[in-house]
py3Dmol code that shows the C-alpha trace and the ligand (Angstrom):
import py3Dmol

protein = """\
ATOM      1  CA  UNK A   1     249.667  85.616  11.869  1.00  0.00           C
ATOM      2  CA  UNK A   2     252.375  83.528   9.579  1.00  0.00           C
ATOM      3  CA  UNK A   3     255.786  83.720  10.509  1.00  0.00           C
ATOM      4  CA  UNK A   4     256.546  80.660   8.900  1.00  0.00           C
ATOM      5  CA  UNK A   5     258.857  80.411   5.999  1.00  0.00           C
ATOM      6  CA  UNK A   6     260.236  78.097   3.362  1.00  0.00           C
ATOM      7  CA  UNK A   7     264.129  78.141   3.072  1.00  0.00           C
ATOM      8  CA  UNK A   8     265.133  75.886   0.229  1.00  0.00           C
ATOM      9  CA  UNK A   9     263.013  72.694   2.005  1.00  0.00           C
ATOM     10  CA  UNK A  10     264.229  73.928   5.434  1.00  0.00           C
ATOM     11  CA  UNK A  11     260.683  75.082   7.652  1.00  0.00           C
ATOM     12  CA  UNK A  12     261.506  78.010   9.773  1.00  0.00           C
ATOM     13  CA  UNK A  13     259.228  78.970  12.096  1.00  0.00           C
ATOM     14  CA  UNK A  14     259.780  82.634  11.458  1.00  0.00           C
ATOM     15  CA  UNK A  15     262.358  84.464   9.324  1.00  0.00           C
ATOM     16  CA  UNK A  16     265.513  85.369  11.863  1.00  0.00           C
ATOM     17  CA  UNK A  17     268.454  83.031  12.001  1.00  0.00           C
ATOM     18  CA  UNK A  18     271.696  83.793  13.061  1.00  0.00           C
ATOM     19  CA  UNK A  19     274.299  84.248  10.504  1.00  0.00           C
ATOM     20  CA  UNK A  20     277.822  82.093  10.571  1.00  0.00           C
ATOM     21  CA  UNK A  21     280.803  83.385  12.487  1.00  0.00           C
ATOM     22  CA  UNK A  22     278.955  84.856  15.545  1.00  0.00           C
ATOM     23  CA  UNK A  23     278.642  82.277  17.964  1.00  0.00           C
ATOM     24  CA  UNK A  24     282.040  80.045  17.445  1.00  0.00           C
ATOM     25  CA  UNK A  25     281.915  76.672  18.143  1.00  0.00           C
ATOM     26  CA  UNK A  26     279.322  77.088  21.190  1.00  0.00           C
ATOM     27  CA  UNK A  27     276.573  74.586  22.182  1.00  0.00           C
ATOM     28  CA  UNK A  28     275.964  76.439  24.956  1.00  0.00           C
ATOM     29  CA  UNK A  29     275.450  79.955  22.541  1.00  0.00           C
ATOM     30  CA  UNK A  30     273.183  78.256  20.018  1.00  0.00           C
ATOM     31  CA  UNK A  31     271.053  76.787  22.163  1.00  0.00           C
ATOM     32  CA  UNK A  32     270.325  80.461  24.326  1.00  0.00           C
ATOM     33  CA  UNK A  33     270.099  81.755  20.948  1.00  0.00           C
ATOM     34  CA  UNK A  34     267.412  79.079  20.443  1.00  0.00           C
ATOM     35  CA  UNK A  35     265.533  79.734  23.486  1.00  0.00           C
ATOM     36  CA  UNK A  36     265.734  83.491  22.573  1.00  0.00           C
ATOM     37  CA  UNK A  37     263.296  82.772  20.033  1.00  0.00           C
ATOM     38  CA  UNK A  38     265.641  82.317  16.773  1.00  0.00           C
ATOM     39  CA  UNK A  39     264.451  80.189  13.649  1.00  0.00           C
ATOM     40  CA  UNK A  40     267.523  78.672  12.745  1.00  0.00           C
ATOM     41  CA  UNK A  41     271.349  78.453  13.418  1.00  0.00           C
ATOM     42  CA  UNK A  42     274.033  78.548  11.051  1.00  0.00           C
ATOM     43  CA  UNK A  43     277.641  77.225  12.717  1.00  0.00           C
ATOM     44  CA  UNK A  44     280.747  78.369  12.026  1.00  0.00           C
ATOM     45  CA  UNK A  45     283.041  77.779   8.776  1.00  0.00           C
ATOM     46  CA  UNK A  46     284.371  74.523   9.026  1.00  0.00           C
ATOM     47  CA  UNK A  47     287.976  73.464   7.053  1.00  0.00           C
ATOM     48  CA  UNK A  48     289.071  70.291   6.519  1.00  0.00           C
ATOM     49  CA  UNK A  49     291.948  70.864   8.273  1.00  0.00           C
ATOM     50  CA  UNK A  50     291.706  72.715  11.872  1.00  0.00           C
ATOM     51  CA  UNK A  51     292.987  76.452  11.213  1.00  0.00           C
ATOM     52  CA  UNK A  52     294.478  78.952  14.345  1.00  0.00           C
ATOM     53  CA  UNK A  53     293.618  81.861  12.169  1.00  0.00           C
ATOM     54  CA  UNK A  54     294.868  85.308  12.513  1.00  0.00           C
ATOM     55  CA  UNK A  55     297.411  86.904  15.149  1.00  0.00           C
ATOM     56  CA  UNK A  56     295.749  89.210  17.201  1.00  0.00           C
ATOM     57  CA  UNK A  57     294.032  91.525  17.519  1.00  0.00           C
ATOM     58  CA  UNK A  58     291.587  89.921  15.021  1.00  0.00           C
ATOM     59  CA  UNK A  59     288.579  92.476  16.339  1.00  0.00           C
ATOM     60  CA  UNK A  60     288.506  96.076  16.625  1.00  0.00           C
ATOM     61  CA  UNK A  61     285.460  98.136  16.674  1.00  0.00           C
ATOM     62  CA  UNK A  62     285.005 101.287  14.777  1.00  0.00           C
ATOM     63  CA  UNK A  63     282.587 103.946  14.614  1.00  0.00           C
ATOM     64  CA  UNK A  64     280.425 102.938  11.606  1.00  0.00           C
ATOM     65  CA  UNK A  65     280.901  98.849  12.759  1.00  0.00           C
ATOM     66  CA  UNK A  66     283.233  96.256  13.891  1.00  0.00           C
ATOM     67  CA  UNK A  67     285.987  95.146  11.591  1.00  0.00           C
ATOM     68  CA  UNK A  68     286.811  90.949  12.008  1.00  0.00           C
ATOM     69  CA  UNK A  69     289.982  89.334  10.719  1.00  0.00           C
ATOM     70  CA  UNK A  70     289.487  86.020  12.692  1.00  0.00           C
ATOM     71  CA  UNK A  71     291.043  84.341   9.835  1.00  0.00           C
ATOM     72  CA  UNK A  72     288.712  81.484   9.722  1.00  0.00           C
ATOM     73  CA  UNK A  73     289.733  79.765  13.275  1.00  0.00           C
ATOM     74  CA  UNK A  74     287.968  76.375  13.523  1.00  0.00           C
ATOM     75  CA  UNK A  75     288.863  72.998  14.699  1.00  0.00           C
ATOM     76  CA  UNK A  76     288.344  71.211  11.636  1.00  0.00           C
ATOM     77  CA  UNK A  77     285.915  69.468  10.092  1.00  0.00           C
ATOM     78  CA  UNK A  78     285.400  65.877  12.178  1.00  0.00           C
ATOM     79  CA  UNK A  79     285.552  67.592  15.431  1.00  0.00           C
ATOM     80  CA  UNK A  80     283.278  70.274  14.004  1.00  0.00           C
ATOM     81  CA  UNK A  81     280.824  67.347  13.081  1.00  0.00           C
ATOM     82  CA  UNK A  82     281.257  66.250  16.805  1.00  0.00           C
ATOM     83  CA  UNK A  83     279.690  69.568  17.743  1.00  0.00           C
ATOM     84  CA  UNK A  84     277.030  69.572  15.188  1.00  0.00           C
ATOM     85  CA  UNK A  85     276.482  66.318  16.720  1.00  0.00           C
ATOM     86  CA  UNK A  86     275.907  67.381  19.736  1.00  0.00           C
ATOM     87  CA  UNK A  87     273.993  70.738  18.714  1.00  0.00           C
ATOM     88  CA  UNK A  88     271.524  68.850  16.889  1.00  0.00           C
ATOM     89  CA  UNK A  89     270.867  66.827  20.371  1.00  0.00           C
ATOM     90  CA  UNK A  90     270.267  69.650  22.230  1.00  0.00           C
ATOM     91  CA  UNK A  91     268.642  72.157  19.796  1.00  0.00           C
ATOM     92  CA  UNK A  92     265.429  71.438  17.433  1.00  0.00           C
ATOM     93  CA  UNK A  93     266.119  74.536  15.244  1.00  0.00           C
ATOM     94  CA  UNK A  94     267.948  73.736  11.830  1.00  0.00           C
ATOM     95  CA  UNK A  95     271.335  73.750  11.779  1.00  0.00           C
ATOM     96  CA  UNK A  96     273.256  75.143   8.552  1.00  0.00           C
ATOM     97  CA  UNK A  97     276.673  73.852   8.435  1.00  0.00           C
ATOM     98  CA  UNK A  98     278.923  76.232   6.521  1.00  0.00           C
ATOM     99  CA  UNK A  99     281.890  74.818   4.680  1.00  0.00           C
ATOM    100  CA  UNK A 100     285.183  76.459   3.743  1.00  0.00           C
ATOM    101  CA  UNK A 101     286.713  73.966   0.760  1.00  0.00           C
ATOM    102  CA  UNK A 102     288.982  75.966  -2.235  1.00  0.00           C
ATOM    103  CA  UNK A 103     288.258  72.266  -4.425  1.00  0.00           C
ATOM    104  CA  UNK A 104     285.361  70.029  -4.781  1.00  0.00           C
ATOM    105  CA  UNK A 105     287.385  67.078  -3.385  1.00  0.00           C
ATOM    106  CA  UNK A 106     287.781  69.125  -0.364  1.00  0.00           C
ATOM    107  CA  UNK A 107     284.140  70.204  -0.299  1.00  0.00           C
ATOM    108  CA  UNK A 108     282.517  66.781  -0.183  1.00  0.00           C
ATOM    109  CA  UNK A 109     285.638  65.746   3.045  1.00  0.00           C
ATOM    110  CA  UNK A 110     284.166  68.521   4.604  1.00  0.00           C
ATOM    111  CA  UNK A 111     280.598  68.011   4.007  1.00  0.00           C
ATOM    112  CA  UNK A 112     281.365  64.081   4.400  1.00  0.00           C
ATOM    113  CA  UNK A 113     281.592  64.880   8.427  1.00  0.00           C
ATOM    114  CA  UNK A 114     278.486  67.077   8.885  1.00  0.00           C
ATOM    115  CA  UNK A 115     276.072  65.323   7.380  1.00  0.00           C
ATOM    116  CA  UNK A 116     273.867  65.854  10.485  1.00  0.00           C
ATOM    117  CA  UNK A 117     273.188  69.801   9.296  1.00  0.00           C
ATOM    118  CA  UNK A 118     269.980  70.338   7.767  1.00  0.00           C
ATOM    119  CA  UNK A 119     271.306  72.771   4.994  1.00  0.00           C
ATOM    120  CA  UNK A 120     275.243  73.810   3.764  1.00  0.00           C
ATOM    121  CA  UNK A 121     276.147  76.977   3.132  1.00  0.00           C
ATOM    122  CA  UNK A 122     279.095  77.370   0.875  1.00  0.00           C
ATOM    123  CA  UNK A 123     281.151  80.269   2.231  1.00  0.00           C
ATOM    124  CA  UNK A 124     283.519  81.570  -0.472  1.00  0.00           C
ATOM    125  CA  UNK A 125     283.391  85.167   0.278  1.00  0.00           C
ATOM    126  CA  UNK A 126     285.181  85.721   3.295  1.00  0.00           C
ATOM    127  CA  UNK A 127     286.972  89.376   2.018  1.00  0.00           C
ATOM    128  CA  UNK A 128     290.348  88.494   4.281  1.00  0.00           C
ATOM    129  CA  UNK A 129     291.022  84.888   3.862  1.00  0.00           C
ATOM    130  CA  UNK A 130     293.608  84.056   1.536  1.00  0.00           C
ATOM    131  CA  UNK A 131     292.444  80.929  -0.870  1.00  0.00           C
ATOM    132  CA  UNK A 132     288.994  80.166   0.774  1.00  0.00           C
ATOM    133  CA  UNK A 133     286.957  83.735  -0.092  1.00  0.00           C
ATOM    134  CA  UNK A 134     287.001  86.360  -2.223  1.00  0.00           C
ATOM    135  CA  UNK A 135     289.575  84.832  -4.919  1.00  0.00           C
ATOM    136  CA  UNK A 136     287.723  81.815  -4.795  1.00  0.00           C
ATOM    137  CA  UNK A 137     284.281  83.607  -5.168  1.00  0.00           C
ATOM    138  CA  UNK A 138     285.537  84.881  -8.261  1.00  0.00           C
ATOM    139  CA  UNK A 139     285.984  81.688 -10.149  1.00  0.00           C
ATOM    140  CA  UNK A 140     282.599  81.171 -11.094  1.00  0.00           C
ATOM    141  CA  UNK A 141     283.658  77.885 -12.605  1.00  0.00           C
ATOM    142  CA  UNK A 142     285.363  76.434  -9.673  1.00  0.00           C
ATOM    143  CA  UNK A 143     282.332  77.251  -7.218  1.00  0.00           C
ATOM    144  CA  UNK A 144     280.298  75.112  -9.498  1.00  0.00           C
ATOM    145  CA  UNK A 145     282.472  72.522  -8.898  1.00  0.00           C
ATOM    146  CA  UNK A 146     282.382  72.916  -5.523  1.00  0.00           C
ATOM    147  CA  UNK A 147     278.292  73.320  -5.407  1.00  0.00           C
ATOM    148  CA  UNK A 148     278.023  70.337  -7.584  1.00  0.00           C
ATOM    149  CA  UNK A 149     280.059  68.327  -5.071  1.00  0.00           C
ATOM    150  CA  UNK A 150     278.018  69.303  -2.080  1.00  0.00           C
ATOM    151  CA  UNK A 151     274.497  68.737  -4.386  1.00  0.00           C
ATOM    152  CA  UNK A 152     275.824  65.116  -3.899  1.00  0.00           C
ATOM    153  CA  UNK A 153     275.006  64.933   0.297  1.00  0.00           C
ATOM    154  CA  UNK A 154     271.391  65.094  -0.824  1.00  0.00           C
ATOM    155  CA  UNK A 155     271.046  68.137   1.218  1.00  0.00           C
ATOM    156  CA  UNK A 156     269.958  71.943   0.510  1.00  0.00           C
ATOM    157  CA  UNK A 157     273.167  74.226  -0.395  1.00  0.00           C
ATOM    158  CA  UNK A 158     273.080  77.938  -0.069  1.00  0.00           C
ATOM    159  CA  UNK A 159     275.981  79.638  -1.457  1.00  0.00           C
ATOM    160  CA  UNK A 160     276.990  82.838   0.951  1.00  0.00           C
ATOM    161  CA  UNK A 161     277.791  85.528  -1.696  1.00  0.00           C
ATOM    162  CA  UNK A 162     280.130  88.754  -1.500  1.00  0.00           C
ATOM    163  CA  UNK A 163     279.556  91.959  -2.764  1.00  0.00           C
ATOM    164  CA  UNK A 164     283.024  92.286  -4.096  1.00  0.00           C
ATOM    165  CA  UNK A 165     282.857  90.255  -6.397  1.00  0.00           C
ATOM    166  CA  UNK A 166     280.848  89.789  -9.763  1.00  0.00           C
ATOM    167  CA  UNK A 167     278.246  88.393  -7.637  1.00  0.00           C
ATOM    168  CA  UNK A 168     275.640  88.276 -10.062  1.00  0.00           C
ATOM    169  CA  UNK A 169     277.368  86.276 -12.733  1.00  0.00           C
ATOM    170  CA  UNK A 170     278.528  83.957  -9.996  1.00  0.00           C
ATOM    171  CA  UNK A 171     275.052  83.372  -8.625  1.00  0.00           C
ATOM    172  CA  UNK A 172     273.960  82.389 -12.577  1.00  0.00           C
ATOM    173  CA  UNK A 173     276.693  79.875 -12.178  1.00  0.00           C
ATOM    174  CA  UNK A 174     275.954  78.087  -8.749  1.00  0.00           C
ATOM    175  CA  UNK A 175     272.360  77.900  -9.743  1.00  0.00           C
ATOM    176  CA  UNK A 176     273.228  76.031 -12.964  1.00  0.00           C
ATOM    177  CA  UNK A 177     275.142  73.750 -10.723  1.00  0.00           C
ATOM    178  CA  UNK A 178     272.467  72.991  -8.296  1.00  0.00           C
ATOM    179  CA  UNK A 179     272.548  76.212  -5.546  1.00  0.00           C
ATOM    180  CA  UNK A 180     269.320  76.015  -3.813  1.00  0.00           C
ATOM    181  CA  UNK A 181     269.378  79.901  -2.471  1.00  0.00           C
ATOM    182  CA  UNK A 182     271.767  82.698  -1.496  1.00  0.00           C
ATOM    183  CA  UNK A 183     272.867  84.439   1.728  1.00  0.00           C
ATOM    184  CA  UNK A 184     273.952  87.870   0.871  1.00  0.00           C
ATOM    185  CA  UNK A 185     276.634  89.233   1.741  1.00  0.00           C
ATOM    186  CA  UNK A 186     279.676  88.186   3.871  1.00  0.00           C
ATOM    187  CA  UNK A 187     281.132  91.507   5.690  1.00  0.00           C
ATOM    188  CA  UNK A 188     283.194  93.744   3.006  1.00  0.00           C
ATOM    189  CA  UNK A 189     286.877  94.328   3.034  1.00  0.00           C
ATOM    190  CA  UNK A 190     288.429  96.934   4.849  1.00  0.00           C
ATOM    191  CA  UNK A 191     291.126  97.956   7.242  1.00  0.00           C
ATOM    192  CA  UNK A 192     291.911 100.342  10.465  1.00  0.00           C
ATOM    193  CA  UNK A 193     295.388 102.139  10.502  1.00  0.00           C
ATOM    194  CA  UNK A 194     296.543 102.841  14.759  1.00  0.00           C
ATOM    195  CA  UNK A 195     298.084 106.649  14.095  1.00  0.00           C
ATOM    196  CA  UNK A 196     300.618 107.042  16.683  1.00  0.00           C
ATOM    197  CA  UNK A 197     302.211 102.608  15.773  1.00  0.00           C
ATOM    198  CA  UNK A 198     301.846 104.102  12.425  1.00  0.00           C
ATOM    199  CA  UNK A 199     301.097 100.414  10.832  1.00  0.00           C
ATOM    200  CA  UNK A 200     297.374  98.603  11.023  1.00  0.00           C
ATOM    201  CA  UNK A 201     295.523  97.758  13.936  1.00  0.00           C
ATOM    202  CA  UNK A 202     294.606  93.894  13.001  1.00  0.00           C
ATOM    203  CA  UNK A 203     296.876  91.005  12.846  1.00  0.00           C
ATOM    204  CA  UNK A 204     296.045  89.997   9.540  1.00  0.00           C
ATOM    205  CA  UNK A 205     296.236  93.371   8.195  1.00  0.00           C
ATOM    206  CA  UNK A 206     292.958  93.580   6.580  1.00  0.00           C
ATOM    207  CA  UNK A 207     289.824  92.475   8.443  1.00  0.00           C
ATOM    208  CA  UNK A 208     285.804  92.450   7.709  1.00  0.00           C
ATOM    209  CA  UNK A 209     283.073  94.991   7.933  1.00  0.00           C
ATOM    210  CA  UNK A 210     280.574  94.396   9.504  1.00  0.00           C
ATOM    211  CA  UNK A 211     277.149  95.868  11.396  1.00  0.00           C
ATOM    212  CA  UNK A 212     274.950  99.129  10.233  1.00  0.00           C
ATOM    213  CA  UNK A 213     277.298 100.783   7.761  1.00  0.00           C
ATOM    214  CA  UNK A 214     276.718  97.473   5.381  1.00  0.00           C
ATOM    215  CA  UNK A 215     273.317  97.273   5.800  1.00  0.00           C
ATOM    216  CA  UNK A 216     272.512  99.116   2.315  1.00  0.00           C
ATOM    217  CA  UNK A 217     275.010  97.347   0.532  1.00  0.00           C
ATOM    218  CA  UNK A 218     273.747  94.265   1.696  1.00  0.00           C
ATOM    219  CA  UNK A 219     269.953  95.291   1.038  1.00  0.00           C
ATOM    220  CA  UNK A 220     271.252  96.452  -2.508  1.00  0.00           C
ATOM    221  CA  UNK A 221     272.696  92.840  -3.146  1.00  0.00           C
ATOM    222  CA  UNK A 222     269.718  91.196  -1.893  1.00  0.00           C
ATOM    223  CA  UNK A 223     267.252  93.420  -3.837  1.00  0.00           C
ATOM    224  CA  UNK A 224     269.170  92.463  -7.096  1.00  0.00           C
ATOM    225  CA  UNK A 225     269.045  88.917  -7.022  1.00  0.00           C
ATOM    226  CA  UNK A 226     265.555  88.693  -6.152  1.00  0.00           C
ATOM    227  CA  UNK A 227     265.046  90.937  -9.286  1.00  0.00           C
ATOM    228  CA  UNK A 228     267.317  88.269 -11.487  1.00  0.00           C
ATOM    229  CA  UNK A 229     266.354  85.385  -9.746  1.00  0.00           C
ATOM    230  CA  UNK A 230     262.666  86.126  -8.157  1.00  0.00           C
ATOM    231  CA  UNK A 231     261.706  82.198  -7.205  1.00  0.00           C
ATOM    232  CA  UNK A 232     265.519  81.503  -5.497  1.00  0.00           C
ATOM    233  CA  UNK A 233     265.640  81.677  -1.715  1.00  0.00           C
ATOM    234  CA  UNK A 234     267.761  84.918  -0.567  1.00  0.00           C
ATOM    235  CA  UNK A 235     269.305  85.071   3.570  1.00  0.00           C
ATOM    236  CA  UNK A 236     269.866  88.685   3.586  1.00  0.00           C
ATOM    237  CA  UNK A 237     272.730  89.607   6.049  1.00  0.00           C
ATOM    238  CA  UNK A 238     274.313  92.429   6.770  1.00  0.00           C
ATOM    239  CA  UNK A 239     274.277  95.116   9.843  1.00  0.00           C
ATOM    240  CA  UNK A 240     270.877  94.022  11.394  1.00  0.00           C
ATOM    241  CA  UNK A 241     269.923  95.584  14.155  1.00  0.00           C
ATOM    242  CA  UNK A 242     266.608  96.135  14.355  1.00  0.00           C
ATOM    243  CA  UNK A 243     262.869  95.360  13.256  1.00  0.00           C
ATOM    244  CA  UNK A 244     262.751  97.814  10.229  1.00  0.00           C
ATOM    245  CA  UNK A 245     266.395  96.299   9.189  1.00  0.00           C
ATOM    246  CA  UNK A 246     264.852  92.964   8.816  1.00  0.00           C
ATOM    247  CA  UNK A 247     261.836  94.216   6.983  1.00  0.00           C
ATOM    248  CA  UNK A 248     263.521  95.908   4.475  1.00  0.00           C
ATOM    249  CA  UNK A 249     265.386  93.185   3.554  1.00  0.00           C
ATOM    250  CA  UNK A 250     262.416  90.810   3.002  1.00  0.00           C
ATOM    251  CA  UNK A 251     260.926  93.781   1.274  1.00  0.00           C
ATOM    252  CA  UNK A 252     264.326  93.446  -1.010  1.00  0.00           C
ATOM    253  CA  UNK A 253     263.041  89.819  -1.523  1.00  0.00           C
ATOM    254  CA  UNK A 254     264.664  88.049   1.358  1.00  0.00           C
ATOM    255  CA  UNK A 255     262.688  84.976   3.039  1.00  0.00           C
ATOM    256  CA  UNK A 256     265.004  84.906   5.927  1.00  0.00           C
ATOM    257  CA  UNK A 257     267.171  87.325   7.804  1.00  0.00           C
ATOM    258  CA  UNK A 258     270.415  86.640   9.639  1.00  0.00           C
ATOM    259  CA  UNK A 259     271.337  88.619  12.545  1.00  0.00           C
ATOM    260  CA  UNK A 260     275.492  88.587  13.061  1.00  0.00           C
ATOM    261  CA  UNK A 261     277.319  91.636  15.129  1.00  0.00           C
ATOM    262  CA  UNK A 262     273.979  92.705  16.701  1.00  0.00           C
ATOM    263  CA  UNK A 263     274.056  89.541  18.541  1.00  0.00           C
ATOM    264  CA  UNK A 264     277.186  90.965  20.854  1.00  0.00           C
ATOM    265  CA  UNK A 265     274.573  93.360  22.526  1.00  0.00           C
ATOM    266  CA  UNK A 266     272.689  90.308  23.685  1.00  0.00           C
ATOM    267  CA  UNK A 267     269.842  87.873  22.607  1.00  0.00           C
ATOM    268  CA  UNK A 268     267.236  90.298  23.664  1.00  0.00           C
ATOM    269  CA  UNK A 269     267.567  91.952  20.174  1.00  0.00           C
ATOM    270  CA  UNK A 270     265.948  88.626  18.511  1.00  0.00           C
ATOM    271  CA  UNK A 271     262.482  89.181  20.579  1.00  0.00           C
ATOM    272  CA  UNK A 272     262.908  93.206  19.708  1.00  0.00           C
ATOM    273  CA  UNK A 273     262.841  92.320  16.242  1.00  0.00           C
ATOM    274  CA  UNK A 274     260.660  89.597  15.717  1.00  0.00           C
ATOM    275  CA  UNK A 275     258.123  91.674  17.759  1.00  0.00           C
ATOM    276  CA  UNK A 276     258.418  94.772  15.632  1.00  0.00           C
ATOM    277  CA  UNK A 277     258.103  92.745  12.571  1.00  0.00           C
ATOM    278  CA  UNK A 278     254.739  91.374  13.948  1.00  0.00           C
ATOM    279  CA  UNK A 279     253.544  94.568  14.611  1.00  0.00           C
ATOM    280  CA  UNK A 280     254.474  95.859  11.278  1.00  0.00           C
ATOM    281  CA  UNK A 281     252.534  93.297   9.859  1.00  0.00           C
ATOM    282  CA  UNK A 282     249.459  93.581  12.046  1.00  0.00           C
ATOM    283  CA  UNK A 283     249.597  97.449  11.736  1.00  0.00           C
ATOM    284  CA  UNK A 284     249.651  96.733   7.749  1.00  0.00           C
ATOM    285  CA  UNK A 285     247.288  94.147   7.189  1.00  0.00           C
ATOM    286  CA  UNK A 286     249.847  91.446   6.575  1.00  0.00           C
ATOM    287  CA  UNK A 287     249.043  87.706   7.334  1.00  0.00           C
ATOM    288  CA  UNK A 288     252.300  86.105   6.215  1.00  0.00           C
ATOM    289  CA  UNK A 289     255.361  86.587   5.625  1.00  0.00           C
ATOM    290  CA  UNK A 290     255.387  85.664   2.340  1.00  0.00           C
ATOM    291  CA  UNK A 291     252.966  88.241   1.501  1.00  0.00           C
ATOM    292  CA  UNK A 292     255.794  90.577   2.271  1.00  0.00           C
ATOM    293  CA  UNK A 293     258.599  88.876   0.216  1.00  0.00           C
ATOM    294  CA  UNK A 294     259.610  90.954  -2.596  1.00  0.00           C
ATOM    295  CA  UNK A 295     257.220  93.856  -2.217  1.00  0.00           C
ATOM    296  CA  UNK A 296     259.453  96.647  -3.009  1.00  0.00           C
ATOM    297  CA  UNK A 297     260.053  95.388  -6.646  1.00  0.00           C
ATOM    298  CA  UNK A 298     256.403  96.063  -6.963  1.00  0.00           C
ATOM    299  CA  UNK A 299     256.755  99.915  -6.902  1.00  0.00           C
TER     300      UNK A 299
END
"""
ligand_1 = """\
12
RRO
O 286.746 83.841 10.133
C 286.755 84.943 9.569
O 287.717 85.725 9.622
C 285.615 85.391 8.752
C 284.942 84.599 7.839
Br 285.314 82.798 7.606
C 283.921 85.155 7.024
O 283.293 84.506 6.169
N 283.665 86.468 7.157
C 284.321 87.243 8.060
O 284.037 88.451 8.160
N 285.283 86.690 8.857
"""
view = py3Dmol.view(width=600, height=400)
view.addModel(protein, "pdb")
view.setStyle({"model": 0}, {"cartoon": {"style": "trace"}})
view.addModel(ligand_1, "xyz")
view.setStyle({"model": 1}, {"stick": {}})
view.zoomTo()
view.show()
């Protein structure tokens, strides 16, 4: 059987990578993800400038999910490199390096110090940080600037899309500009309200939602662009917990899946999945992956 896939030049040895935010700046955390049996690691959002993000609380779980308003904390881009660095020692997964830049001056800074990442991703759809995400996501013209400046490095750019926006006109843009592939979506904007302080629970007011209760919105997204754009590499992410969660969104035309707030659970849930995707495909006569891509645009 073929779990191999083609990400925009990257070679994954199967389809599950873990999406950006999860694991923080941890060597240590991408490296157990590794031996858990994951294809690829994307790091967290780096700035050019370090950020402290949010006051707390900046998590608070909910009954449909977990709502985030980390605010982007990171220690900048240089010492970020230092720990890509030092990742790409230690791990032999690729390594996506995800860049937070609002102009393409700042973009190519950033991407300047991780040049040791295999892929960017462009993350401009972050639904709670001011400048960096969903205002910036909806300048289609000044993401192509942006995409055009990382297109420079040499390396593969994926731009992570949100499902605010006008997504679909943006992705139209970013390809004209050089995007090699999507990851769709970045968690959607929403907020919790503690009754009896009578004001909201999160620091920063409005935080991200993430886990099951996106998971159709995300699928929805995914299985959109593959229908607009069926040859251009999709990440679907968004409330993955299980096998069938992961299949459906290669079925949406996905070639890889990231796995985000199921990863607080524990690792285990990367062997649950890959192994119920394998016996999905042995149960249905499937060889490869990519005989799966896209299948439920055939119906
Ligand atoms: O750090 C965050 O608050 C954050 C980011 Br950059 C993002 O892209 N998505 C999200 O839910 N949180």
């Amino acid at each position: 059987m073929d779990f191999r896939v083609d990400l925009a030049g990257l070679r994954l040895k199967n389809p599950l990578i873990v999406a950006s935010g999860v694991l923080g700046v941890s060597v240590g955390l991408m490296k157990r993800a590794e031996d858990a049996g994951i294809a690829a690691i994307t790091m967290k959002t780096a700035t050019l400038q370090a950020r402290q993000g949010h006051p707390n609380p900046v998590v608070y779980e909910v009954d449909c999910g977990l709502l985030n308003s980390m605010g982007l904390p990171n220690p900048g881009a240089r010492e970020m490199g230092f720990i890509l660095e030092e990742a790409k020692r230690i791990l032999s997964v690729p390594i996506i390096a995800s860049v937070g830049a609002a102009t393409p001056e700042e973009s190519a800074e950033v991407a300047k110090y991780l040049m040791k990442a295999d892929a960017f991703e462009l993350n401009a759809s972050c639904p709670h940080v001011k400048g960096l995400g969903a205002e910036l996501i909806s300048d289609p013209e000044a993401m192509a600037l942006i995409v055009g400046s990382l297109k420079n490095t040499g390396l593969p750019v994926l731009v992570k899309l949100s499902a605010h926006a006008d997504w679909l006109h943006v992705a139209g843009r970013v390809l004209d500009a050089g995007a090699d592939g999507f990851v769709a979506i970045n968690t959607l904007k929403g907020m919790a309200i503690d009754v009896y302080a009578r004001k909201p629970v999160l620091g920063g007011v409005y935080g991200g939602l993430s886990g099951p209760s996106i998971h159709p919105v995300a699928v929805r997204v995914v299985y959109e662009l593959h229908r607009e754009y069926p040859d251009v590499p999709i990440v679907g992410v968004g409330g993955v917990e299980k096998w069938t969660d992961a299949v459906e969104f290669i079925l949406a035309g996905a070639r890889a899946v990231g796995v985000a707030t199921a990863l607080r659970k524990g690792f285990q849930v990367v062997d649950e999945i890959l192994r119920g995707i394998a016996l999905y495909m042995r149960e249905n006569g499937f060889s490869s992956i990519d005989e799966i891509v896209g299948l439920a645009h055939r119906c």
